[in-house]
MIFI-260945 format. One line per 4 residues: number of its first residue (from 1); for each residue x, y, z of N, C-alpha, C, O. Coordinates in Angstrom, 2 decimals, always signed. Atoms other than C-alpha are relative to their C-alpha. Layout:
<atoms>
NUM = X/Y/Z/X/Y/Z/X/Y/Z/X/Y/Z | ...
</atoms>
This chain:
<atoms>
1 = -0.90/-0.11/-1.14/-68.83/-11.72/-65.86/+1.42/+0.29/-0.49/+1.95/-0.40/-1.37 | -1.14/-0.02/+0.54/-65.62/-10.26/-66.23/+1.18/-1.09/+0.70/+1.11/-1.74/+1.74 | -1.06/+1.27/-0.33/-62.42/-12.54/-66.06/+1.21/+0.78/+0.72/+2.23/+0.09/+0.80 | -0.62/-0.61/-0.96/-60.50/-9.86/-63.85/-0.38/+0.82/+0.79/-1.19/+1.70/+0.48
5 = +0.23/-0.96/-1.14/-60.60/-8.20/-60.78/+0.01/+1.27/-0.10/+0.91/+1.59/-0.88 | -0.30/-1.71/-0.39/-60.94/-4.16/-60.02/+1.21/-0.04/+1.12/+1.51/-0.94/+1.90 | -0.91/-0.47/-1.51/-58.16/-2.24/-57.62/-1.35/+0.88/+0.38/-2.10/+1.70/-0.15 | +0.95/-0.92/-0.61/-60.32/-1.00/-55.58/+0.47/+1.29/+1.42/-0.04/+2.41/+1.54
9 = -0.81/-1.18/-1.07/-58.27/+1.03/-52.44/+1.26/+0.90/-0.61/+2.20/+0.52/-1.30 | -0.58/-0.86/+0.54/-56.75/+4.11/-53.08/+1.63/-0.30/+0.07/+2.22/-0.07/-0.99 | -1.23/+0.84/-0.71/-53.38/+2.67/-51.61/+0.63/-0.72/-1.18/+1.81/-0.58/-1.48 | +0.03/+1.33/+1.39/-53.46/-0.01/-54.70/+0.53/+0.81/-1.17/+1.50/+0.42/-1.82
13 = -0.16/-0.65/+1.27/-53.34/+2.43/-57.36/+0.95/+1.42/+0.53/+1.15/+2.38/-0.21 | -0.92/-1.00/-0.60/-51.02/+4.76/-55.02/+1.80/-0.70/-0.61/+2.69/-0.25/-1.33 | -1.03/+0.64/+0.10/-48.39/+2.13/-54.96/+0.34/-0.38/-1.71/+1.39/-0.08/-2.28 | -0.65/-0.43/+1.42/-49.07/+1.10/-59.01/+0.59/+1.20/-0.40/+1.41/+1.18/-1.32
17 = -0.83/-1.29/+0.88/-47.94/+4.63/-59.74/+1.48/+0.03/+0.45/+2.30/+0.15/-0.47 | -0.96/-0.27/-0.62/-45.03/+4.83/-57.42/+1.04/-1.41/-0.58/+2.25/-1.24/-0.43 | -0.72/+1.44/+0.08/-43.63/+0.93/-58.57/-0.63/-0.15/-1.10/-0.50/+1.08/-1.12 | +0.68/+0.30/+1.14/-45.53/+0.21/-61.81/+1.06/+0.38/-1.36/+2.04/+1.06/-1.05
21 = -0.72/-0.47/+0.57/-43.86/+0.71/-65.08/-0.87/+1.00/-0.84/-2.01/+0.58/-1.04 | +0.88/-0.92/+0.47/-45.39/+3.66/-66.83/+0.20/-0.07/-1.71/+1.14/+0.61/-2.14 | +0.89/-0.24/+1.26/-46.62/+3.31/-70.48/-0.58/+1.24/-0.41/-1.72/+1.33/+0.04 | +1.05/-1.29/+0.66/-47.92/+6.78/-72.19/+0.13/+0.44/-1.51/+0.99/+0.92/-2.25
25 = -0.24/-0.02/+1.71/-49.12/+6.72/-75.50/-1.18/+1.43/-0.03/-1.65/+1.78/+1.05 | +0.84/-1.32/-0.01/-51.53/+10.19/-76.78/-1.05/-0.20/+0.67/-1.69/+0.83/+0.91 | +1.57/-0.32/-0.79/-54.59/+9.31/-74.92/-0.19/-0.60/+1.41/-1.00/-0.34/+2.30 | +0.36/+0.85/-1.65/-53.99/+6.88/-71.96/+1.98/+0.14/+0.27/+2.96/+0.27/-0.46
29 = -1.20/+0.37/+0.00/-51.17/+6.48/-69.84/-0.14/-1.17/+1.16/-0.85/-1.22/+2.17 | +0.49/+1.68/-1.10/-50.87/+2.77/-68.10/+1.16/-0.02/+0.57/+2.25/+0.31/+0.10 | -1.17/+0.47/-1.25/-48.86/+1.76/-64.98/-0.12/-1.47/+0.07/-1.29/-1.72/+0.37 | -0.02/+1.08/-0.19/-48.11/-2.14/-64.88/+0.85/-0.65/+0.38/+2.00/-0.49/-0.03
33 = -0.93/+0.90/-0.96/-46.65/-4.57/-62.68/-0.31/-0.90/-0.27/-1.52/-1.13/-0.37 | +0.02/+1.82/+0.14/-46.05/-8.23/-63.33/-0.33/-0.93/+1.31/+0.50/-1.36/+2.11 | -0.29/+0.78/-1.08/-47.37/-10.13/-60.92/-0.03/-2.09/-0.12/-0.92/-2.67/+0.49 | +0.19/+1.23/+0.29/-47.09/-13.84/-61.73/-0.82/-0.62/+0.03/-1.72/+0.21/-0.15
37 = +0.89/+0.93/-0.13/-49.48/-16.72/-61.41/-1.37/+0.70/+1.16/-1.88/+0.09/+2.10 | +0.39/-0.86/-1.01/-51.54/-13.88/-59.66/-1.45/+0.09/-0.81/-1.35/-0.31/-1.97 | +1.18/-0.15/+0.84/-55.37/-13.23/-60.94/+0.57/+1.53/-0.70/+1.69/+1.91/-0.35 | -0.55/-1.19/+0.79/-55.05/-9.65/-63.43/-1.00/+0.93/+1.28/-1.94/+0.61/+1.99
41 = +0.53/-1.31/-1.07/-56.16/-6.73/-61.17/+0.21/+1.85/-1.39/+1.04/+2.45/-2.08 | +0.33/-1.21/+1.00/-57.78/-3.63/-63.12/+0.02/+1.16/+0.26/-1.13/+1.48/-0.04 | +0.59/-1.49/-0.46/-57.83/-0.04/-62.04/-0.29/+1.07/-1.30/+0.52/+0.95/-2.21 | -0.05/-0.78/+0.99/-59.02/+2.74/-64.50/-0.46/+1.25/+0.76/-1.50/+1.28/+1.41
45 = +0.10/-1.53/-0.44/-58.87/+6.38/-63.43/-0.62/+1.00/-1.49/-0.34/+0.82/-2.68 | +0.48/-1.09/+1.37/-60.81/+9.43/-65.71/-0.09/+0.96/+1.07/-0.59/+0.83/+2.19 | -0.08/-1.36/-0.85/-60.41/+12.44/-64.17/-0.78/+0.90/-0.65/-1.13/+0.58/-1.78 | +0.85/-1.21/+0.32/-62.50/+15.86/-64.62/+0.29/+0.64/-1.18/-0.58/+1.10/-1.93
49 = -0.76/-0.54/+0.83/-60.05/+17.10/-66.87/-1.04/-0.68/-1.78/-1.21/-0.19/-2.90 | +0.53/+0.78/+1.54/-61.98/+14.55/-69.61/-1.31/+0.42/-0.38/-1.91/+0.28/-1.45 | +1.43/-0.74/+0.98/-65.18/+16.44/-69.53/-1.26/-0.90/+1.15/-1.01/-1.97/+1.72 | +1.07/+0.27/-0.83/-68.60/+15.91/-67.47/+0.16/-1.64/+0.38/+1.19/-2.30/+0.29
53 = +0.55/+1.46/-0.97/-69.91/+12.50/-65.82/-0.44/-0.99/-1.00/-0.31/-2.16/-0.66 | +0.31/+0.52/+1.10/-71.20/+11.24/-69.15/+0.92/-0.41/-0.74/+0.89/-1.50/-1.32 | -0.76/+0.15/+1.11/-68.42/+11.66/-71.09/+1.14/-0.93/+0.68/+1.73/-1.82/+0.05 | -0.95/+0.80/-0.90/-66.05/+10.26/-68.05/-0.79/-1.81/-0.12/-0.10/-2.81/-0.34
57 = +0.13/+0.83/+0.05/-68.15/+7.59/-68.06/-0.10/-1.27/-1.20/+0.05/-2.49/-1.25 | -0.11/+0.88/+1.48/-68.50/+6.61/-71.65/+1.41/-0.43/+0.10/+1.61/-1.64/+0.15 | -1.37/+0.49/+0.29/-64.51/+6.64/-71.80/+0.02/-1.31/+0.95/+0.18/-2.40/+0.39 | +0.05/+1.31/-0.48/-64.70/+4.04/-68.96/-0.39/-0.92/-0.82/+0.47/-1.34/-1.60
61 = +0.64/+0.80/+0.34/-67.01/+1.76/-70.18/+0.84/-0.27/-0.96/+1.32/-1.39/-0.79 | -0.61/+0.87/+1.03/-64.99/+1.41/-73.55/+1.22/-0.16/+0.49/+1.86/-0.97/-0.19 | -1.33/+0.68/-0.45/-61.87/+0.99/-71.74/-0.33/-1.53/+0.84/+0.48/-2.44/+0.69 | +0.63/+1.16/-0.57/-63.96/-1.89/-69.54/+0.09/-1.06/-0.86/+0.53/-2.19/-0.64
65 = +0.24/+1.50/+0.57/-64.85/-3.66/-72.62/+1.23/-0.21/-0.30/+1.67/-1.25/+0.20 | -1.00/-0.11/+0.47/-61.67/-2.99/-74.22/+1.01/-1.45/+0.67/+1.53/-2.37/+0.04 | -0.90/+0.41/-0.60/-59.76/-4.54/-71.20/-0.48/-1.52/+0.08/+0.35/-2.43/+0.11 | +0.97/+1.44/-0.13/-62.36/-7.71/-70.97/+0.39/-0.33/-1.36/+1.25/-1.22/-1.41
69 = -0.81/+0.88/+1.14/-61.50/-8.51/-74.48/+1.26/-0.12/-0.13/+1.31/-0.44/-1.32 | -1.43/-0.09/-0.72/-57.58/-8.51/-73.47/-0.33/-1.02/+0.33/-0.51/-1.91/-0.50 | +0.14/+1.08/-0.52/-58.28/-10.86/-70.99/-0.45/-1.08/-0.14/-0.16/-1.97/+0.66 | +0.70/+0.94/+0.19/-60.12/-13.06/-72.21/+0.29/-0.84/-1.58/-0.44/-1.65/-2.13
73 = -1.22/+0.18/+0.41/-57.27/-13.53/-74.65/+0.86/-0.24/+0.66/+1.86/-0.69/+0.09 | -1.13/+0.49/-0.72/-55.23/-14.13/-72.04/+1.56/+0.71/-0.18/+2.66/+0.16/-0.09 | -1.17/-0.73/+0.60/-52.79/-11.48/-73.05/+0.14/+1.33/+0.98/+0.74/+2.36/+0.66 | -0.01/-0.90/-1.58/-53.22/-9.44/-69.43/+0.60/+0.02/+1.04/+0.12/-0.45/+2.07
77 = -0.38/-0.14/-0.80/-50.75/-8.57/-67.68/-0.34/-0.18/+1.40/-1.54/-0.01/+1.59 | +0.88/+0.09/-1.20/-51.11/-9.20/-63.76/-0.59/+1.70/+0.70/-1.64/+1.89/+1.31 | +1.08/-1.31/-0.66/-51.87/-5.29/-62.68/+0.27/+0.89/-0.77/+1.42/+1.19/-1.06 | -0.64/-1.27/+0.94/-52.25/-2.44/-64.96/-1.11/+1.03/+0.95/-1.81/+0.62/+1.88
81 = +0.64/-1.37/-1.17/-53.96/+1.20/-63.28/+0.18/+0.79/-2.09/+1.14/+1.16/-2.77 | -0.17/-0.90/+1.57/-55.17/+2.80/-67.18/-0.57/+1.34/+0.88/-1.51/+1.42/+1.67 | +1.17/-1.34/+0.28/-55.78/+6.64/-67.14/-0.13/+1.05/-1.05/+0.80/+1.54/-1.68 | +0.59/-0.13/+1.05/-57.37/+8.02/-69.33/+0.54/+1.70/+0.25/+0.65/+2.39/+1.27
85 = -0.18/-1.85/+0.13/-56.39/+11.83/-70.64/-0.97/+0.38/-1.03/-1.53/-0.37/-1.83 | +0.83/-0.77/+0.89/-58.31/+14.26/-72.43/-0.09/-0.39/-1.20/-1.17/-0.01/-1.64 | +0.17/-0.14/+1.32/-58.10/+13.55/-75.58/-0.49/-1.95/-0.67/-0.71/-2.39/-1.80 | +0.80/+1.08/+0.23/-59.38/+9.86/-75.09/-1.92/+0.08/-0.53/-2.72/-0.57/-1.21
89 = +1.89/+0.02/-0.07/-63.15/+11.05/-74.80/+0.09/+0.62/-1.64/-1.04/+0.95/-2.01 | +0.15/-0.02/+1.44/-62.52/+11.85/-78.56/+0.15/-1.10/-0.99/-0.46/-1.11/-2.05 | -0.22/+1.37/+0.69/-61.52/+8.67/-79.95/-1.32/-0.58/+0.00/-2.22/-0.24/+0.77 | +0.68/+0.81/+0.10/-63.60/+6.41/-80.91/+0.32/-1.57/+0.25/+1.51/-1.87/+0.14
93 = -0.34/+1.30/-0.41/-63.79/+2.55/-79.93/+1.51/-0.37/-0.50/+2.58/-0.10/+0.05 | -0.83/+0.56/+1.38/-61.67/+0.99/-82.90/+1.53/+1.09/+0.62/+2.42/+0.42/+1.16 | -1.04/-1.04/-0.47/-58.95/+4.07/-81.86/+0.50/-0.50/+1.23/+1.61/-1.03/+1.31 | +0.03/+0.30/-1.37/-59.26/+3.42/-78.29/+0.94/-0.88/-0.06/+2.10/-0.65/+0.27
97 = +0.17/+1.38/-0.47/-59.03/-0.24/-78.43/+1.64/-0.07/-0.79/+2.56/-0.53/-0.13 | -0.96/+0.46/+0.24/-56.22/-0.38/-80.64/+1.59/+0.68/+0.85/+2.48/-0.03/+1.31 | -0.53/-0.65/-1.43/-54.13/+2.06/-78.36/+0.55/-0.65/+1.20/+1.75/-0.74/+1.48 | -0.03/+0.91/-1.25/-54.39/+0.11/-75.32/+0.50/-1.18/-0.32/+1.44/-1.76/+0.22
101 = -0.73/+1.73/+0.50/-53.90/-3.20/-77.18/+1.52/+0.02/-0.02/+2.24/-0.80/+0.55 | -1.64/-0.18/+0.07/-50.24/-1.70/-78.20/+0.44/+0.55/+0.87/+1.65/+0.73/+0.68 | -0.91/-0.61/-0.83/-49.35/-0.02/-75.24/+0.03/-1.74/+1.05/+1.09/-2.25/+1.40 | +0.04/+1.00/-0.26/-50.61/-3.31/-73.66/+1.28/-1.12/+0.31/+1.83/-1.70/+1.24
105 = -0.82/+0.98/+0.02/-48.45/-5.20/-75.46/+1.90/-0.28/+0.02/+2.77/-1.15/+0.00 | -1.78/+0.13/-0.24/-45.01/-3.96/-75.12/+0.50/-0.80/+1.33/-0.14/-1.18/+2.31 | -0.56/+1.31/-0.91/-42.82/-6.15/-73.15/+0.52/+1.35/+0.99/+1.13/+1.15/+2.04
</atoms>
């Protein structure tokens, strides 16, 4: 079971972009808002641009686990909206993961 929520309405991840602070490192770029004593709220976008349904979906999935081991560290911001660009579905985990961890962790 994961230890944070999905955004799930388009609205959610309208407003992270528009109010969020934007993060973009070469493969992802993350929008995050602080929300205090709030549960963490997840959105992850992969767009077409990253290559078929397979490959969109692999990049998910390792951003999923990625973000579940984050949290479960307790080192998760209250809302981040990751998306993923082209040149993620080339990385590998270990790449990925460390990526996200440091864009993550800037203050």
């Amino acid at each position: 079971m994961r230890s944070f929520a999905s955004l799930r309405r388009r609205g959610d991840f309208a407003r992270l972009r528009r109010h969020g602070r934007r993060i973009a490192t070469r493969s992802l770029t993350i929008y995050r808002a602080n929300a205090q004593g709030k549960q963490a709220l997840v959105g992850i976008s992969t767009g077409r641009a990253i290559g078929g349904a397979v490959t969109r979906n692999r990049v998910r999935r390792r951003i999923l686990a990625i973000v579940d081991e984050i949290s479960r560290g307790g080192d998760l911001p209250g809302r981040l909206l990751i998306e993923a660009r082209p040149t993620a579905a080339s990385l590998g985990f270990d790449k990925l993961k460390s990526e996200l961890v440091g864009a993550v962790a800037t203050p």
